[in-house]
MDTraj code that builds the backbone (N, CA, C; nanometers):
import mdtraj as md
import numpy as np

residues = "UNK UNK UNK UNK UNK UNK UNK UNK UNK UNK UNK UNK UNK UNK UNK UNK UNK UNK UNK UNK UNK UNK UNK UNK UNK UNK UNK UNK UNK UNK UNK UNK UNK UNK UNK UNK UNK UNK UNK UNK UNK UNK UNK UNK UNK UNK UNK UNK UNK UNK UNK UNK UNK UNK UNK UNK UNK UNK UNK UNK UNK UNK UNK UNK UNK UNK UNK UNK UNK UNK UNK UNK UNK UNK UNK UNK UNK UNK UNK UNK UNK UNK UNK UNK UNK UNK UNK".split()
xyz = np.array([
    [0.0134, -0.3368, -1.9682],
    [0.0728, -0.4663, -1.9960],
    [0.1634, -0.5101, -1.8814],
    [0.2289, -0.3973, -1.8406],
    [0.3440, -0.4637, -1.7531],
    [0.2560, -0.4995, -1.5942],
    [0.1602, -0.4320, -1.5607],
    [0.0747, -0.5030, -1.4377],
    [0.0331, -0.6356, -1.4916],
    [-0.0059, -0.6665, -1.6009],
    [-0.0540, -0.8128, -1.6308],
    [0.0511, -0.9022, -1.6511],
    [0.1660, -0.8755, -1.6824],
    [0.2635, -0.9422, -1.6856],
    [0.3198, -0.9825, -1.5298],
    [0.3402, -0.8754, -1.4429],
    [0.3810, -0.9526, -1.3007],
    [0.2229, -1.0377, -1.2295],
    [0.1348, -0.9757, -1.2261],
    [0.0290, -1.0514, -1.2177],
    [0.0265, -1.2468, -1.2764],
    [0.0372, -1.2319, -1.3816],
    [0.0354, -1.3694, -1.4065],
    [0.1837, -1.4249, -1.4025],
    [0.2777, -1.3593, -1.3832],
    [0.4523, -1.4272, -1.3918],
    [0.3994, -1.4747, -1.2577],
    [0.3346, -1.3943, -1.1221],
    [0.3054, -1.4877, -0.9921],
    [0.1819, -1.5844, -1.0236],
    [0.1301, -1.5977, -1.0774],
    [0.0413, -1.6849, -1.0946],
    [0.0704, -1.8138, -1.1815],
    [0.1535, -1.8271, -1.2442],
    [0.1254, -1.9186, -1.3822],
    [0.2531, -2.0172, -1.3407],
    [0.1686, -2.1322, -1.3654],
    [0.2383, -2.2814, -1.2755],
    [0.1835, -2.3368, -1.1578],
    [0.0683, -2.2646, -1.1329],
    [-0.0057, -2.2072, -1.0208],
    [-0.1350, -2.2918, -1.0174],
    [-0.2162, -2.3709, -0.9251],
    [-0.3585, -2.4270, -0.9688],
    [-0.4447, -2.2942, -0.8562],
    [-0.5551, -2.2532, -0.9455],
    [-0.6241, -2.1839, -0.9129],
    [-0.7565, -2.2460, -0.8922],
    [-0.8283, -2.1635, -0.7850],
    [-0.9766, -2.2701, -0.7517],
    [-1.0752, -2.1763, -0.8335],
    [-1.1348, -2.2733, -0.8703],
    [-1.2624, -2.2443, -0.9303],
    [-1.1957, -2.3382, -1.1168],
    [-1.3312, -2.3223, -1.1777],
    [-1.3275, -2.3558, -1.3225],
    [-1.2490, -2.2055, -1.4040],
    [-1.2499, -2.0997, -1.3941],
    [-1.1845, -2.0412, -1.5024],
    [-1.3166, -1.9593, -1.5830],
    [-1.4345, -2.0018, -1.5450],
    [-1.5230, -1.9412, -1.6465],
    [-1.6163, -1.8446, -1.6170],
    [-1.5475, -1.7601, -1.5214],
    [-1.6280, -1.6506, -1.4739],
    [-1.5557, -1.5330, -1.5704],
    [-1.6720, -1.4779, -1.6364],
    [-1.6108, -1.3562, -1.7582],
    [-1.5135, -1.2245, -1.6748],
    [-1.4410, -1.1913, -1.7849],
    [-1.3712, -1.0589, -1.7076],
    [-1.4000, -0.9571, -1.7627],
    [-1.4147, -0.8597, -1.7067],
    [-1.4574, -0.6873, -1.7167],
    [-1.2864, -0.6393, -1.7797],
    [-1.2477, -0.5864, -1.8885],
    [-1.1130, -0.5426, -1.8783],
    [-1.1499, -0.4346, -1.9656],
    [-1.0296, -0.2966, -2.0025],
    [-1.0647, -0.2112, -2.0775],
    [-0.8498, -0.1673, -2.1292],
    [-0.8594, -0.1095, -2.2097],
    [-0.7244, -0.0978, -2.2379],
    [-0.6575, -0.0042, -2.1949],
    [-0.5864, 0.0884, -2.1327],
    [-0.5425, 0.2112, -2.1114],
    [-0.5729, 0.3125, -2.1983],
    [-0.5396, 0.2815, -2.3637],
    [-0.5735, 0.4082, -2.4011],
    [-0.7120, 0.4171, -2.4436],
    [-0.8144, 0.3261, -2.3936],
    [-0.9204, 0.3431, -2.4244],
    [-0.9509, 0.4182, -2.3280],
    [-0.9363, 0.4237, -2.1774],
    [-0.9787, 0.5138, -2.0745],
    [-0.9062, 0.5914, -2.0976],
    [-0.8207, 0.6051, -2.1520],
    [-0.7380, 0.8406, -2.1790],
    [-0.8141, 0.8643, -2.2596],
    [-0.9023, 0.7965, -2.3982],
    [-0.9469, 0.8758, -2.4716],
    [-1.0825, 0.9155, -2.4056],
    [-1.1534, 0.7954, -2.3190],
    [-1.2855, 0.8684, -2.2687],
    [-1.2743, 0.9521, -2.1876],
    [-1.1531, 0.9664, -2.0782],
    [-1.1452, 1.0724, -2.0589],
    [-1.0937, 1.2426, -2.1082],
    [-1.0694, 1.2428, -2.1997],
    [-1.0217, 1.3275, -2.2869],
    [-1.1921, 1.3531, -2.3301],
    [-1.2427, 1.2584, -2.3895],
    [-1.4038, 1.3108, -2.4373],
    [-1.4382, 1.3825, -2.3682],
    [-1.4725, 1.3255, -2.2391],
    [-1.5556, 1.3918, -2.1235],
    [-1.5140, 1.5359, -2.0509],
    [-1.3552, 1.5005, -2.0763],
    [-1.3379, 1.6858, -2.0918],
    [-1.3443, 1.7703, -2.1247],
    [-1.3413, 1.7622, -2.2606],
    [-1.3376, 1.8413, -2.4351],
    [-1.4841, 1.8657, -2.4106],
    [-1.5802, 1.7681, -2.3803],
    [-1.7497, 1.8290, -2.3892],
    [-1.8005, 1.8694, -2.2338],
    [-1.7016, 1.8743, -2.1211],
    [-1.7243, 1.8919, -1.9607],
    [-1.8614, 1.8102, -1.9541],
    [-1.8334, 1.6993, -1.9759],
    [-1.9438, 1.5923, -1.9019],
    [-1.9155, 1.5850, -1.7496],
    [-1.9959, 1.4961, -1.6758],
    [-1.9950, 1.4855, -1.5321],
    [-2.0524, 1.3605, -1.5423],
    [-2.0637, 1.2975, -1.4181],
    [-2.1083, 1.1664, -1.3715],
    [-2.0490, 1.0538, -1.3413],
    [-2.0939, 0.9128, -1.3586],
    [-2.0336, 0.8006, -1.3261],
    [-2.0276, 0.7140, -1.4771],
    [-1.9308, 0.6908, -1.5273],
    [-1.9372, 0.5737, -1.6547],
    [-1.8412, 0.4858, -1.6289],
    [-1.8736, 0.3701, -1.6851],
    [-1.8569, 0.2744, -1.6262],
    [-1.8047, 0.1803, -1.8123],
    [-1.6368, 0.2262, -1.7785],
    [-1.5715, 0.1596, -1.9149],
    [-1.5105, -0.0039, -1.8762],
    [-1.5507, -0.0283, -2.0433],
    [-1.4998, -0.1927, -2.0121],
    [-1.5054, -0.2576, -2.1632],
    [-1.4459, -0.3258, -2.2137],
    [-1.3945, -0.3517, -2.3466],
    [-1.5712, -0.4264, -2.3753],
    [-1.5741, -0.4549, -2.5187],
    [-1.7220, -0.4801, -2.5826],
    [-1.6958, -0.6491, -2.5339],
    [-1.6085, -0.7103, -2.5506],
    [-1.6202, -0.8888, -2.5390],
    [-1.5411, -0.9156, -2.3468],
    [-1.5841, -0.9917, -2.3270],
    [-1.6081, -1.0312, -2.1806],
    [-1.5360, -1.2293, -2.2030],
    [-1.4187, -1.1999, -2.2009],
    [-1.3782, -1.3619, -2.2351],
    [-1.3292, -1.3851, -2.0692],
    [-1.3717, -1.5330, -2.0699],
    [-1.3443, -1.6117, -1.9848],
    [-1.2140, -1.5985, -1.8721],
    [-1.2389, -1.5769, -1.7966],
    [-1.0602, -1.5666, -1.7153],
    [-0.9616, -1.6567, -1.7722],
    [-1.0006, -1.7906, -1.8018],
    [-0.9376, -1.8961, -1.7920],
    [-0.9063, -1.8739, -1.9469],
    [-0.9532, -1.8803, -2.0604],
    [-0.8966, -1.7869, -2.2048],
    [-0.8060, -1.6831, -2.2101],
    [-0.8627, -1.5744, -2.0934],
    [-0.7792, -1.4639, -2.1177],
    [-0.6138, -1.4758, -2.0515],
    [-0.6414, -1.5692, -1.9177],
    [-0.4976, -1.6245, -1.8563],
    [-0.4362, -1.7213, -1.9206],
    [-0.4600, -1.7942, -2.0156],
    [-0.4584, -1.9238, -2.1282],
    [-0.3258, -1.8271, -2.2407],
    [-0.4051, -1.7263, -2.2803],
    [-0.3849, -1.6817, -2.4418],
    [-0.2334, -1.5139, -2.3394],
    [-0.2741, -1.5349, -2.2409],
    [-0.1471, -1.3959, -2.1910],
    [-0.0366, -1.4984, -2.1594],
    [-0.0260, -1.5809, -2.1167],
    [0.0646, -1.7075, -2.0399],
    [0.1137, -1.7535, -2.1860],
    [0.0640, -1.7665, -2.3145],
    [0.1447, -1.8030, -2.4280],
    [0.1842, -1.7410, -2.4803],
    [0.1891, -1.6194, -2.4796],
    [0.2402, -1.4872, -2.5263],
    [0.3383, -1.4126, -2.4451],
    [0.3518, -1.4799, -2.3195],
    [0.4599, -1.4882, -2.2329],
    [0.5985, -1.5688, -2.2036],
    [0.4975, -1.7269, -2.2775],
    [0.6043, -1.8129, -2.2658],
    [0.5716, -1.8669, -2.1442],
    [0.5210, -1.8236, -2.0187],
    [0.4848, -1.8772, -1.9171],
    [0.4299, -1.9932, -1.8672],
    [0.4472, -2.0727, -1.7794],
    [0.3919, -2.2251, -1.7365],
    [0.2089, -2.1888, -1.7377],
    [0.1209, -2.2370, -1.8317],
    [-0.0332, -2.2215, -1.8004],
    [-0.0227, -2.2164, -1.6536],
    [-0.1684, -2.1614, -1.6415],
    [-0.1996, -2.1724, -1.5169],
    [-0.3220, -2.2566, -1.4682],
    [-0.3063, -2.3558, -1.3603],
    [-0.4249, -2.4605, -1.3805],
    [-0.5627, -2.4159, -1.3000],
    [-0.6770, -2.5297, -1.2990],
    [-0.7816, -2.4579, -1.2252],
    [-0.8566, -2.5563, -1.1329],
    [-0.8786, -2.5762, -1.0172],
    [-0.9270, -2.6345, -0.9438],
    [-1.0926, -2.6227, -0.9784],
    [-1.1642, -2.7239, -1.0600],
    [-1.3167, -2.6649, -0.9936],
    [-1.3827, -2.7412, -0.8361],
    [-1.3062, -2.8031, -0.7966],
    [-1.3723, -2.8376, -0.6539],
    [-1.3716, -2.7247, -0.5459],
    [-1.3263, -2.6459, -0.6102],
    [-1.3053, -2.5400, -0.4903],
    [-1.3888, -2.4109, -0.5755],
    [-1.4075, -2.3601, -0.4833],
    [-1.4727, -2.2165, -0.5212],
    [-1.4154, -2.1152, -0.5923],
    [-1.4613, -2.0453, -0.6676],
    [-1.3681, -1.9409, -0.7134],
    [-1.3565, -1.8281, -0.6425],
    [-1.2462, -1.7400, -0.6541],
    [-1.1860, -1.5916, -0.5888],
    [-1.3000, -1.5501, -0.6039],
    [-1.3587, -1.4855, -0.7280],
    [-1.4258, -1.4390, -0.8554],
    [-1.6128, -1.4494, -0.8333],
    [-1.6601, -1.3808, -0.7398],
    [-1.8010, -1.4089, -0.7299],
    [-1.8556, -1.3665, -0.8671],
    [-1.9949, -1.4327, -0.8858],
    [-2.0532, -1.4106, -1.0220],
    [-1.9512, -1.3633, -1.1553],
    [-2.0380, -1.2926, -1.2417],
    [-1.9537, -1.2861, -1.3677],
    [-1.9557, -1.1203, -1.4027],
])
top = md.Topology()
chain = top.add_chain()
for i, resn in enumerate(residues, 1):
    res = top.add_residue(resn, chain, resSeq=i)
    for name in ("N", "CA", "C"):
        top.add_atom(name, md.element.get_by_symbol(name[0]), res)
traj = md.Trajectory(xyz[None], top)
């Protein structure tokens, strides 16, 4: 929480390029201690690749953290390109 919180405290009041609607990959902290805890307990190996089941919009997910902050929204340029290649 507290990386997403300075993350958007610099961002929010902010016009950002692109529309906002490129999905985000996110996962929770203790969801990655518990998979890793699995993968120890059974000595798995390999590459997995964690990330929460719903994929919401940047522009939702920076929308709905910025009101739960109290923070100035953050706006979105679509004439300009986004940071954010594909989805």
């Amino acid at each position: 929480t507290r990386e997403w919180k300075n993350k958007l405290l610099r961002l929010s009041g902010k016009k950002l390029p692109g529309n906002g609607e490129n999905f985000t990959n996110t996962i929770h902290l203790d969801d990655i201690v518990r998979a890793l805890d699995h993968c120890l307990l059974f000595s798995l190996s390999g590459i997995y690749n964690l990330v929460e089941d719903s994929h919401i919009p940047r522009k939702e997910l920076y929308a709905k953290m910025c009101a739960l902050w109290k923070f100035p929204p953050i706006e979105w340029d679509a004439t300009q390109d986004s940071l954010h290649g594909g989805n």
